[in-house]
Each structure stands twice: as structure tokens, then as C-alpha cells.
N, C-alpha and C positions, 0 to 999 in steps of 0.2 A: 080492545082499548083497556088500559091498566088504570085504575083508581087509586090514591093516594088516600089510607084511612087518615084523617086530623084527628085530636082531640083537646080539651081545653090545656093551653100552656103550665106547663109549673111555675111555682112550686104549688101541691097541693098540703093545704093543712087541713087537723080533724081541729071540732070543737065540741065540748060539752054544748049540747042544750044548757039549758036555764031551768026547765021544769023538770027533768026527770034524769037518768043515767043511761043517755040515749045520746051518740055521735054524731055530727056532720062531717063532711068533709067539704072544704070551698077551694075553687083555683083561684087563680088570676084575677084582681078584681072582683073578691067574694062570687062569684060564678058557681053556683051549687052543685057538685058533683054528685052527693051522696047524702040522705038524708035517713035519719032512724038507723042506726045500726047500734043492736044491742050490744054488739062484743066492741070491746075498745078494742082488741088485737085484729079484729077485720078493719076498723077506721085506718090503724098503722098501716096493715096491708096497702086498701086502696089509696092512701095518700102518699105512701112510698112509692106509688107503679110510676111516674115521669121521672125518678131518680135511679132506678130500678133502669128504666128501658134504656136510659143514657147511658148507665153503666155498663148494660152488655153490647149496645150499640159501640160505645168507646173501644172497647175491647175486641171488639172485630175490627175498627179500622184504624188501630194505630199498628206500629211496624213494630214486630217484636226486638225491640232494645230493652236493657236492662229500667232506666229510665222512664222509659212509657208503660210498660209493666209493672213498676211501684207505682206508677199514677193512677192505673187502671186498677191495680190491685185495693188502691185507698177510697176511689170512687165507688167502688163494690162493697167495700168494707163498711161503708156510711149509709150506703144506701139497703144493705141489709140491717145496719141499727138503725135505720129511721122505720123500717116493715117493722121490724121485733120492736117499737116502742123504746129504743136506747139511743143515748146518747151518744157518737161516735167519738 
């Protein structure tokens, strides 16, 4: 029998704390993914991964036309500056 892994829906955002310079991360209806991460570029990490999995997901199942390849190319493109903390 084959199992389907789930995980909480995107979009995931980081957030400061309030007392210290310490990250969260929340999904969908504030849902707590991540909590205490001292580096704010592992917050970008884990908050980028449902933009991230779409984009390579996308990219294996569109049909290589010129078209779906700058779509796929632009959804990878954002979803790597949202991991690295930038602005796409």
C-alpha cells in the first residue's frame, strides 16, 4: 500500500519573535511549523519549501514548450528569492 506524505498548505511565512532575534515560521491559518530558529536564512529556507516543491513539481509536469518553460523558469526564480531572503 502507498502512503501520500501531506503537509501544512502554503504559503509559509517567517516571523520575528517579539523578545529576542529568534524566527517562526507559520502556514495556513497561523499553524506553527517552526519555532526558535536562530539564523533568519534557515527561516527563509523552511518557509520557501511549498514554493520551492511547486516549482519543481511544475517543471516536471508541464510540456516542454517555449511558454511553460518561462513560466516554470519565473516560478523557480521566486521561489529561490523567497529561500535566499529576496525579493523576486
Amino acid at each position: 500500500m502507498t502512503t501520500k506524505t501531506t503537509f501544512t498548505p502554503g504559503p509559509w511565512t517567517k516571523h520575528r519573535r517579539s523578545y529576542a532575534d529568534v524566527w517562526r515560521i507559520r502556514g495556513k491559518d497561523k499553524v506553527l511549523i517552526a519555532d526558535d530558529l536562530f539564523l533568519e536564512a534557515d527561516a527563509n529556507l523552511i518557509a520557501a519549501a511549498p514554493d520551492l516543491l511547486a516549482a519543481l513539481k511544475g517543471m516536471l509536469d508541464q510540456p516542454e514548450t517555449n511558454a511553460a518553460y518561462d513560466t516554470m523558469m519565473q516560478r523557480a526564480q521566486a521561489a529561490i528569492a523567497k529561500a535566499e531572503g529576496r525579493t523576486p
